[in-house]
C-alpha positions in Angstrom: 166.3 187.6 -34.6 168.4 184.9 -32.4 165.9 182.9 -31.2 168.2 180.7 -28.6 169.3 182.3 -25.6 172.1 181.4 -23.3 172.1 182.3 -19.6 176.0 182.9 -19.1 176.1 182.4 -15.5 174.2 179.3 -15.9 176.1 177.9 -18.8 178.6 175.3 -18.5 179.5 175.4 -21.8 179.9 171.9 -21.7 178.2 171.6 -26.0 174.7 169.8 -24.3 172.4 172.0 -26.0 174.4 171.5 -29.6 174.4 167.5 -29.0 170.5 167.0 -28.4 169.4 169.5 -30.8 167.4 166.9 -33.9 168.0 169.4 -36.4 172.1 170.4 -35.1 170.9 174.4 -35.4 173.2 174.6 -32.1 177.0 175.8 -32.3 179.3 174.8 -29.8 183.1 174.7 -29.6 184.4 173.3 -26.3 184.7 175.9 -23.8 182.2 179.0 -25.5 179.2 179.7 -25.2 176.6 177.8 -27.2 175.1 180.1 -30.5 172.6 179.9 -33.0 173.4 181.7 -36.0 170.3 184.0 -37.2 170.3 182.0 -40.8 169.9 179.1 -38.8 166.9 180.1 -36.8 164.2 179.7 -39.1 165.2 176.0 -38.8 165.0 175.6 -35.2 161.4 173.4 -34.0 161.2 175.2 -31.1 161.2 171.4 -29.5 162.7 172.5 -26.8 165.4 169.4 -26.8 168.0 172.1 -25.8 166.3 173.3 -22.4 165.3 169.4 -21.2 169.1 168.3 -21.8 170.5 171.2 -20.4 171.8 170.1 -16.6 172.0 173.9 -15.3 168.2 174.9 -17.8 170.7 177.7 -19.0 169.0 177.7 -22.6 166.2 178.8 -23.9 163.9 178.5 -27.2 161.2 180.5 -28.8 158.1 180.3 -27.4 158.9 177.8 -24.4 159.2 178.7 -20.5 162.3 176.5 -18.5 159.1 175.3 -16.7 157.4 173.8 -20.2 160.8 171.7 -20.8 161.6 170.0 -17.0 164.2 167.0 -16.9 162.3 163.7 -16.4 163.2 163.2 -12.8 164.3 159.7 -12.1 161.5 158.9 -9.4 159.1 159.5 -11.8 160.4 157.2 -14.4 158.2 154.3 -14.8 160.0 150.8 -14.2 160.4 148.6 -17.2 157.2 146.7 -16.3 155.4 149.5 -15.7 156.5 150.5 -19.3 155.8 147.1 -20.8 151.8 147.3 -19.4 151.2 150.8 -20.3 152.2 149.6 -24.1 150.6 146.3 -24.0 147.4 147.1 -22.5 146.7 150.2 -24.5 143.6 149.6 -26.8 142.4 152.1 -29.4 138.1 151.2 -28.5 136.7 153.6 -26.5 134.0 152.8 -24.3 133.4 156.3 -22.6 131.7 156.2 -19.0 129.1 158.7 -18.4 130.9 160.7 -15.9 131.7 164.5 -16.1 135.6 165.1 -16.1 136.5 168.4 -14.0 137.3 171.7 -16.6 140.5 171.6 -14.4 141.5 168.4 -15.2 140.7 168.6 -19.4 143.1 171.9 -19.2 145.5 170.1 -17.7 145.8 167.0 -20.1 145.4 169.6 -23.1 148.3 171.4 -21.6 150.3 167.9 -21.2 149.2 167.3 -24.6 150.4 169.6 -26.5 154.1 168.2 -25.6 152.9 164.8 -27.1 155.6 164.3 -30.5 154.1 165.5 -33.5 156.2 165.1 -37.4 159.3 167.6 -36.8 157.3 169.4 -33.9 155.2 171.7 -35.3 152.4 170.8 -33.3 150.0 171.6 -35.9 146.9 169.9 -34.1 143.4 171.3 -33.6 141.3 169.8 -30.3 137.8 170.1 -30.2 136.9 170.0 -27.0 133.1 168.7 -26.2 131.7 168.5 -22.7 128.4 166.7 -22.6 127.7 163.5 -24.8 124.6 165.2 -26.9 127.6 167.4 -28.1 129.4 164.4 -29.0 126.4 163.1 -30.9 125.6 166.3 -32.8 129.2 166.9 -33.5 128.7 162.9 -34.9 125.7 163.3 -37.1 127.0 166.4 -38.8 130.2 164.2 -39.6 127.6 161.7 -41.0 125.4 164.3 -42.8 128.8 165.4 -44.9 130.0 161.9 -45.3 126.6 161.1 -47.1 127.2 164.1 -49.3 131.2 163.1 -50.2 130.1 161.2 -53.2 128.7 164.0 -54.9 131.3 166.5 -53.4 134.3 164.6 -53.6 134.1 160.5 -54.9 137.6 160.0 -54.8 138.1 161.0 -51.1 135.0 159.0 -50.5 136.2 156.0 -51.7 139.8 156.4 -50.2 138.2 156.9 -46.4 135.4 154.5 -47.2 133.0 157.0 -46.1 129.8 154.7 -46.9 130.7 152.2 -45.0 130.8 154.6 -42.4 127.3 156.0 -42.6 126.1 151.8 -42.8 127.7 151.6 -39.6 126.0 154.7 -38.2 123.3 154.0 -39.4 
């Protein structure tokens, strides 16, 4: 199964695709088409590197639309400074307000999200989405309940992710 296509009337064989691909899957010679040989395939990420770089979007990879990997438009690049505060002023404590965030809008960053960088792609991330806080706390003491039981279940894991001083802090 050749899981890289190549529009032909859109390519301009110009070796993009081949260049940007992390894991150089991508065969290109200077003036053909771009091909992925099928012993090759099970090696692509499906990062979809290929389609962003591609000027003309003539490429495609498994499971990904054209729309999924869109150039970075230049307007919408932040400035340097913006950059710089984004980094600098993250922080990793979360103070939550109590304010309902539209269905809408936790679809859309989950669909954003699921582009963030992950180890060689695979996007092997579960969410759990919860939508009131007394979800949030249940969800938390059940955490707590099995963290007070990893001694007896499991003492070396308990020590390694210091699970009692966990349930002290809950607690």
């Amino acid at each position: 199964m050749n899981v890289f296509t190549v529009d032909h009337e859109l390519c301009r064989k110009d070796g993009i695709c081949a260049l940007v691909c992390p894991v150089h899957i991508i065969d290109a010679e200077p003036g053909s088409y771009p091909v992925l040989d099928k012993h090759k395939a099970v090696y692509c990420l499906s990062c979809g590197q290929c389609m962003a770089f591609c000027p003309t979007l003539a490429c495609t990879a498994p499971g990904l639309e054209r729309e999924d990997c869109r150039p970075l438009s230049a307007q919408d690049m932040p400035t340097p400074r913006q950059a710089d505060e984004l980094a600098f002023s993250r922080r990793s404590v979360r103070n939550f307000k109590d304010k309902t965030i539209p269905r809408e809008d936790l679809i859309d960053l989950l669909e954003a999200v699921r582009f963030a960088p992950t180890a060689k792609n695979t996007q092997n991330l579960r969410w759990i989405l919860l939508e009131s806080r007394e979800r949030v706390v249940q969800l938390a003491e059940l955490v707590v309940a099995w963290m007070r039981e990893l001694p007896r279940i499991d003492p070396e894991l308990d020590e390694a992710m210091h699970a009692g001083g966990l349930v002290r802090a809950w607690d």
